[in-house]
C-alpha positions as CSV (number, residue, x, y, z in Angstrom):
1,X,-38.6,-33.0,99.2
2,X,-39.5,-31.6,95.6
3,X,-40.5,-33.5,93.3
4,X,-38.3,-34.7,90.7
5,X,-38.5,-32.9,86.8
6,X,-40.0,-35.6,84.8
7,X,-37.4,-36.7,82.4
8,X,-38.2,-37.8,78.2
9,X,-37.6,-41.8,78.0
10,X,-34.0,-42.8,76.9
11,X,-34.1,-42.9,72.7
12,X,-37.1,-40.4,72.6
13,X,-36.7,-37.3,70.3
14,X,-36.5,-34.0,72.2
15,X,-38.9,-31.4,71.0
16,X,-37.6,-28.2,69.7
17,X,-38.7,-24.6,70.8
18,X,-40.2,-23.1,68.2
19,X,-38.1,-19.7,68.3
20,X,-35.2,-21.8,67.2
21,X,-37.2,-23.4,64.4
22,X,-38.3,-20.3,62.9
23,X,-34.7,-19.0,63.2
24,X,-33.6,-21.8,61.2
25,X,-36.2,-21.2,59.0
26,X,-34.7,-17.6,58.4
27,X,-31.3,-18.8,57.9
28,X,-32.0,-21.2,55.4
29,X,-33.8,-17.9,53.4
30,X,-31.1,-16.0,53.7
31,X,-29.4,-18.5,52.3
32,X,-31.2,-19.6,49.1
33,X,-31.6,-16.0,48.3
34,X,-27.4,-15.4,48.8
35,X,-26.7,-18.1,46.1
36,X,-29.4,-16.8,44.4
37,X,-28.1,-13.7,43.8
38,X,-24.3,-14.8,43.9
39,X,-25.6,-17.1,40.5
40,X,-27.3,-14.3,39.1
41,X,-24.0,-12.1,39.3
42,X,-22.2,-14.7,38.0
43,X,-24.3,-15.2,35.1
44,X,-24.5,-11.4,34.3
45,X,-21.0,-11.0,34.3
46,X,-20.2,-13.8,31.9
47,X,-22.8,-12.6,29.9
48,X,-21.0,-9.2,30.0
49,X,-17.5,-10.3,29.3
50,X,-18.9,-12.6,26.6
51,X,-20.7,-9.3,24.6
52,X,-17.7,-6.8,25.4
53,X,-15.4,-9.9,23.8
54,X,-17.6,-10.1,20.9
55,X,-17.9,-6.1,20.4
56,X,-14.3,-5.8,20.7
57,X,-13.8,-8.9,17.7
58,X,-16.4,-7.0,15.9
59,X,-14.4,-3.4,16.3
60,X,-11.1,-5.2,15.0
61,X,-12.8,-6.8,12.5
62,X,-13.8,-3.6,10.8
63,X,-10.6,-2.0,11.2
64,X,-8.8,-4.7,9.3
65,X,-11.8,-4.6,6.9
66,X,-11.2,-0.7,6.5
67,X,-7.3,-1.0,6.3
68,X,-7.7,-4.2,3.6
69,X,-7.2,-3.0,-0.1
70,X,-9.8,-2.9,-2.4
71,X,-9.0,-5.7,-4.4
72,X,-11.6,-4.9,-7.3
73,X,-10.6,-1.4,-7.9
74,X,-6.4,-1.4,-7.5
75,X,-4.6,2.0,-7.5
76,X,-3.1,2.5,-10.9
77,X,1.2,2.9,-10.3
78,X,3.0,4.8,-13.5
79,X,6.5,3.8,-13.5
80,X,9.2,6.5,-14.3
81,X,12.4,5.9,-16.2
82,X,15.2,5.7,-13.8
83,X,17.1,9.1,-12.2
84,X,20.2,9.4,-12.7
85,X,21.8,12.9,-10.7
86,X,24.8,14.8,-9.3
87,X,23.9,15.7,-5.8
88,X,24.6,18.9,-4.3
89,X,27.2,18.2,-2.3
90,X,30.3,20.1,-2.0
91,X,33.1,17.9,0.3
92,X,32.6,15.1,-2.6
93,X,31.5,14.3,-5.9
94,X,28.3,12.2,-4.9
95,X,25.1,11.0,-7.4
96,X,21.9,9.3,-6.6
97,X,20.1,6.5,-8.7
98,X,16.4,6.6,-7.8
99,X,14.1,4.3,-9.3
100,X,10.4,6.5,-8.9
101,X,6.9,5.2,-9.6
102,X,3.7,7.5,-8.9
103,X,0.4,6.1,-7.7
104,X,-3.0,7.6,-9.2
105,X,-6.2,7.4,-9.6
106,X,-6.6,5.5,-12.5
107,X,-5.5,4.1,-16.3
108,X,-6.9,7.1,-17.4
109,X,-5.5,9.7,-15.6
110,X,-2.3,7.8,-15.9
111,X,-2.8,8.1,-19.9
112,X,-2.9,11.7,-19.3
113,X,-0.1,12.3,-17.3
114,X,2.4,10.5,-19.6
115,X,1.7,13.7,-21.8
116,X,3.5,16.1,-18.9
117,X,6.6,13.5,-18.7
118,X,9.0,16.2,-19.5
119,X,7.8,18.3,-17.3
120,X,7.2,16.1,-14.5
121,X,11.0,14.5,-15.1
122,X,12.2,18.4,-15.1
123,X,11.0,19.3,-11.7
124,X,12.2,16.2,-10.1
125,X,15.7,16.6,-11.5
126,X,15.6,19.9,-10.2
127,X,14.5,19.0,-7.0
128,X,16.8,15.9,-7.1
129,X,19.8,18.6,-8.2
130,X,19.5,20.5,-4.7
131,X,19.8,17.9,-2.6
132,X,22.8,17.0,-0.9
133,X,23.5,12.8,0.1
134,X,23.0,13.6,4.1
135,X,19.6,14.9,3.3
136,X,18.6,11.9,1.4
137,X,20.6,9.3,3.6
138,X,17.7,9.3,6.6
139,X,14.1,8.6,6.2
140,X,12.8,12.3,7.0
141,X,14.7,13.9,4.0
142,X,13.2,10.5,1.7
143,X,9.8,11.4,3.0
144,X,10.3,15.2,2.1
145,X,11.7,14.4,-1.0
146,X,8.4,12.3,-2.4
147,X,6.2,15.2,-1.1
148,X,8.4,17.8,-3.3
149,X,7.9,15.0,-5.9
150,X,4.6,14.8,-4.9
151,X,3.3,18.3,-4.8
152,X,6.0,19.4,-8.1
153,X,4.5,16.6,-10.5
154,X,0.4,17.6,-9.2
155,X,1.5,21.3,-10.1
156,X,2.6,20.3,-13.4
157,X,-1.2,19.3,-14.2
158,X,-2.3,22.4,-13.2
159,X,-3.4,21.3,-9.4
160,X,-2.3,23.1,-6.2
161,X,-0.8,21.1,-3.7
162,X,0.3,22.8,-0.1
163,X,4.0,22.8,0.4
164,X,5.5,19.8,2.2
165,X,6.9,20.1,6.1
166,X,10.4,20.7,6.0
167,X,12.4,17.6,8.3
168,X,13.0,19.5,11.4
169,X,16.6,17.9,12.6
170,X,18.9,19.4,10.3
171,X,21.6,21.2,11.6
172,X,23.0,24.7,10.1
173,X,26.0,24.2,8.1
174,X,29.0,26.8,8.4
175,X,29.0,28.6,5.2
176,X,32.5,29.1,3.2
177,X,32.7,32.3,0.8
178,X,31.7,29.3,-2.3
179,X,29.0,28.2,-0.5
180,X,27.7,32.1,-0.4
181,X,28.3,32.4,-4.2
182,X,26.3,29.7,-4.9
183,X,23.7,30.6,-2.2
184,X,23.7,34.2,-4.4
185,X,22.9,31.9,-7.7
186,X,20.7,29.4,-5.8
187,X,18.4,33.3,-4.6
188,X,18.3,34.3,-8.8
189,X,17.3,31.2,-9.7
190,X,15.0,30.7,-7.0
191,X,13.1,34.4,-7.8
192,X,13.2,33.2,-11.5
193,X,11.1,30.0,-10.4
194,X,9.4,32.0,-8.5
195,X,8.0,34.3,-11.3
196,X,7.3,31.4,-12.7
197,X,5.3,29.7,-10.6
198,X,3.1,33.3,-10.6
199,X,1.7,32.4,-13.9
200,X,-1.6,31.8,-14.0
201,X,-2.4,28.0,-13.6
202,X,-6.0,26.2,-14.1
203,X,-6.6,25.4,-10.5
204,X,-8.2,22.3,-9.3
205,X,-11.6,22.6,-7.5
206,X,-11.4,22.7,-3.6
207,X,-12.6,19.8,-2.0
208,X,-11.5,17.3,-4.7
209,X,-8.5,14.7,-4.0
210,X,-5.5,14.8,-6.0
211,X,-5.2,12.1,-8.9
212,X,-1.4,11.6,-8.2
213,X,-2.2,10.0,-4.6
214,X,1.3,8.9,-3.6
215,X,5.2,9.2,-4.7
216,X,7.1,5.5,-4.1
217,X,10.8,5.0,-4.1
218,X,12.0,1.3,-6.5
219,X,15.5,1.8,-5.9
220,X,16.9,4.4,-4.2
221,X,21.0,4.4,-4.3
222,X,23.5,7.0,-3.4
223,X,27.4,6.5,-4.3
């Protein structure tokens, strides 16, 4: 008979190989270094969404300090008397009240300009007397109207200003035989402005920004 394997007393520990031990040994490596690393991710990335966050508060916070007025210097605003004008159109008898008020540069320039009032009041009637109620109904022909303002008033003063974009959605109107005639008028009158806006003016330097900075509308009514 062979002999029996000798077997470990009942309650005694059984010894472990050492190939498993060392495989253990591994595994628990593997594993510090995993949440290691997994920690280290996580920390970078809050870190990351933490600066971006603070870059992006800084970048709106300049923007809304760029777009803020400067409250110690104020733009200057030179009110105009009221307008008062027939409009130029031909189904109806239709006038506009527009209340105008020009911003500039400063008290001083705005001293100065009060001189060319006349002639600043002039060309807006004009332009005001050539527009019909449909043009200034919408906000385009409004916004074309203060850069005719705009650019007639700066030319007054002796500075060139380019001409203003025309609003692109107005539709052709048919033409009857007394909208011809006074097309023919509109053509003489027009080549008489136009010789006389060939005079010589005193130009203002390029490069330098113009002193009437914006045309605003205080009332703006059309019966």
């Amino acid at each position: 008979m062979s002999a029996a394997a000798p077997t470990a007393p009942e309650g005694a520990a059984v010894p472990v190989k050492k190939g498993k031990k060392k495989l253990i040994v591994i595994l628990a490596a593997v594993l510090v270094l995993l949440l290691a690393a997994g920690g280290g991710a996580v920390v970078y990335m809050k870190k990351k969404a933490a600066h971006d966050a603070e870059a992006s508060d800084d970048s709106a916070a300049s923007e809304h300090k760029a777009a803020k007025p400067d409250l110690k210097h104020p733009p200057t605003f030179l009110p105009l008397d009221p307008f008062v004008v027939n409009l130029a159109d031909r189904d109806a008898d239709r006038y506009a009240q527009i209340g105008i008020t020009l911003e500039v540069e400063d008290a001083h320039f705005a001293e100065e300009l009060k001189a060319f009032m006349p002639a600043i009041r002039n060309a807006i009637l004009m332009i005001l007397s050539h527009k019909t109620s449909r043009e200034l109904l919408d906000r385009a022909g409004k916004e074309e109207l203060a850069a005719e303002i705009l650019r007639e008033s700066s030319r007054t003063m002796g500075i060139d200003v380019e001409e203003p974009e025309l609003a692109a959605d107005k539709p052709p109107a048919a033409k009857t035989a007394d909208d011809k005639a006074a097309d023919a008028g509109k053509d003489k009158s027009d080549d008489e402005d136009s010789k006389e806006k060939a005079k010589p003016k005193a130009k203002k330097p390029a490069g330098e920004p113009n002193p009437i900075r914006h045309v605003h509308f205080s009332n703006f009514i059309i019966q």
